[in-house]
N, C-alpha and C positions, 0 to 999 in steps of 0.2 A: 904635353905636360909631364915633367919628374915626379910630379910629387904623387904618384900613382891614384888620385883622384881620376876616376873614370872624365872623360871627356869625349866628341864628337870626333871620331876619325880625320874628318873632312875639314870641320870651322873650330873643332878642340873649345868647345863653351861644355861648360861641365853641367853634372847634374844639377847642383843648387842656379842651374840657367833656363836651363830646355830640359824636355823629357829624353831619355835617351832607351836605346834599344842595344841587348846586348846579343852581341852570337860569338863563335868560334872560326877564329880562321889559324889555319895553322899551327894549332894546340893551344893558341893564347887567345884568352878573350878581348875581343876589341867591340868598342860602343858608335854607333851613329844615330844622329838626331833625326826624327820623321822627317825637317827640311829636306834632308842629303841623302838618305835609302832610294830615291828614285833616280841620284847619280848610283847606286851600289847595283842598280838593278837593270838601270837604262847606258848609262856611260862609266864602266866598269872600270875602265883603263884612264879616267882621269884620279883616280887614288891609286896608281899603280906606285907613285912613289912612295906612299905610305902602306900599303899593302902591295909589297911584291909578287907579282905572278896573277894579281886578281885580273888582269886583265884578258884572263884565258875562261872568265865566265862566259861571255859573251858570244864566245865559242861551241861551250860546250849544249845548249841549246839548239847550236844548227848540226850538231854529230845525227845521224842515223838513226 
């Protein structure tokens, strides 16, 4: 969405939709709906095109 209305990363439905949840990924805040944090959390690398490089989470869980 332009019109900087927070919205879901993933399905982009905005606040006045679904509840949403905010964090930081590289320095900008970006929002996803409780539907989609168990793709943020479980299949990391299908938002890779919207969030570039997140798909090195999934990784960093089996490091050392």
């Amino acid at each position: 969405m332009e019109d900087n209305q927070p919205c879901c990363v993933y399905c982009e439905l905005t606040s006045n939709e679904i509840p949403l949840i905010n964090m930081q990924y590289l320095g900008k805040q970006v929002w996803i709906c409780p539907q989609h944090l168990p793709i943020l959390i479980h299949k990391p690398a299908l938002l890779a095109e919207k969030l570039p490089g997140v798909e090195r989470i999934a990784s960093l869980g089996e490091e050392g």
